[in-house]
N, C-alpha and C positions, 0 to 999 in steps of 0.2 A: 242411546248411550254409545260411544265412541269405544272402539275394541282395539285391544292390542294384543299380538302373537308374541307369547312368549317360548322359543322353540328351541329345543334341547338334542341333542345328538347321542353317538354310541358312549355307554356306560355312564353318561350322569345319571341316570335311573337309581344308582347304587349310590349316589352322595349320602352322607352320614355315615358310611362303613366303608366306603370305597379310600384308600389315603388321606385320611382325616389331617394328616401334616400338609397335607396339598391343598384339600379342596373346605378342607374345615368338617367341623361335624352334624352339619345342618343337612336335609332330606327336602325333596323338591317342594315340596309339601309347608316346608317351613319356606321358602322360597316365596310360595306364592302364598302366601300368605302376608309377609314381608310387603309385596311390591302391593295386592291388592290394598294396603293399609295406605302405602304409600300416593295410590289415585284411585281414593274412593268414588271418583265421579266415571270411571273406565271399566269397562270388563276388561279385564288382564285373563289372558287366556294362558296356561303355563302347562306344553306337554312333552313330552317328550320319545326320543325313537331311537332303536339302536338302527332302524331300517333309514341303508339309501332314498330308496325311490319312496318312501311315505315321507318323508323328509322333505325332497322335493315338491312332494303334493303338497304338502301344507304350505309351502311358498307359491306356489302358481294357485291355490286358494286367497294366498294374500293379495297377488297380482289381481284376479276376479275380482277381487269384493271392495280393493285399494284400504288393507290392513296395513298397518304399520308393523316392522316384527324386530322384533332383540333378538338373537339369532347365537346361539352359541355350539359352532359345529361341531365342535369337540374332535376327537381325531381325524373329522375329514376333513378338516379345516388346510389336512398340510397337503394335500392328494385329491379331493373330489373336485375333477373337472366340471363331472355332472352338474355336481351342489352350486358350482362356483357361476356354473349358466344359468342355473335356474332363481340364484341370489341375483345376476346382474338383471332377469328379466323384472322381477322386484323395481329395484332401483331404477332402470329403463322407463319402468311406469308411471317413475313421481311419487314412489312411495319409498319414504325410511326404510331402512333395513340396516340396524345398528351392531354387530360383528361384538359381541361380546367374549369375556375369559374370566375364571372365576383368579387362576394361576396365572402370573406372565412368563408366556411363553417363550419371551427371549432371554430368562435367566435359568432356564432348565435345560434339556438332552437339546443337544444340534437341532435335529430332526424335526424338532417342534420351532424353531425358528424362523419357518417358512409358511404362508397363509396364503392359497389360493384365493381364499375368499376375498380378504382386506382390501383390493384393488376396484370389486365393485359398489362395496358397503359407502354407507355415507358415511361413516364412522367407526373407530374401532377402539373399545373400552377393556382395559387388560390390566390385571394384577391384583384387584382390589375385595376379592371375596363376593360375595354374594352384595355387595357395593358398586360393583361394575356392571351387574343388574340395573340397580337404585338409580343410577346414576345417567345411564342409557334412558329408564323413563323417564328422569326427568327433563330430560331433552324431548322428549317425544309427545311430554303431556304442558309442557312450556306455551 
């Protein structure tokens, strides 16, 4: 069965309680649930990390193994150099690496207007809820 990384960053851990006007009220949990529904013939792998460097391991696992990953860096998305090497080595190896957002980030604070990452992603899916999930696999299971 063909596997996909579903990898999450600092403070999605907290969706459902965390700015429910932002991020909605649904828990990672409901998430994957969601997307396994959506490719029942995949393992949707859905984890998540407030940690840098586990973060990156789980992408240099995807590199290893040549997983596909939806990818939503969440705050180091505007800053991690690190994250942003270790997404291009992804990418570099011929595998997807799809740059997701639950919120669009170019209608909110300045700050968040800026993505390291976006430049080595194959793609990047932004604004649409726990839809820009959805929507990333289904490019990935296409």
């Amino acid at each position: 069965m063909a596997r996909i990384l579903v990898l999450n960053g600092p403070n999605l851990g907290r969706l459902g309680s965390r700015e429910p006007d932002v991020y909605g009220s649904q828990d990672l949990e409901a998430l994957a649930t969601v997307l396994k529904s959506d490719a029942p013939r995949f393992e949707i792998e859905v984890r998540q990390t407030d940690s840098e460097p586990e973060l990156m391991s789980w992408l240099f696992e995807a590199v290893d193994t040549k997983t596909p990953v939806i990818l939503n860096p969440a705050a180091f998305t505007h800053y991690s150099y690190a994250l942003r090497d270790a997404a291009a080595m992804v990418t570099k190896a011929g595998v997807p690496l799809i740059e997701v957002h639950i919120s669009n980030p170019h209608s909110r604070e300045e700050f968040r207007h800026n993505s390291v990452i976006s430049a080595v992603a194959t793609g990047v899916i932004a604004g649409f809820g726990f839809d820009s999930y959805r929507l990333a696999l289904s490019q990935l299971t296409r």
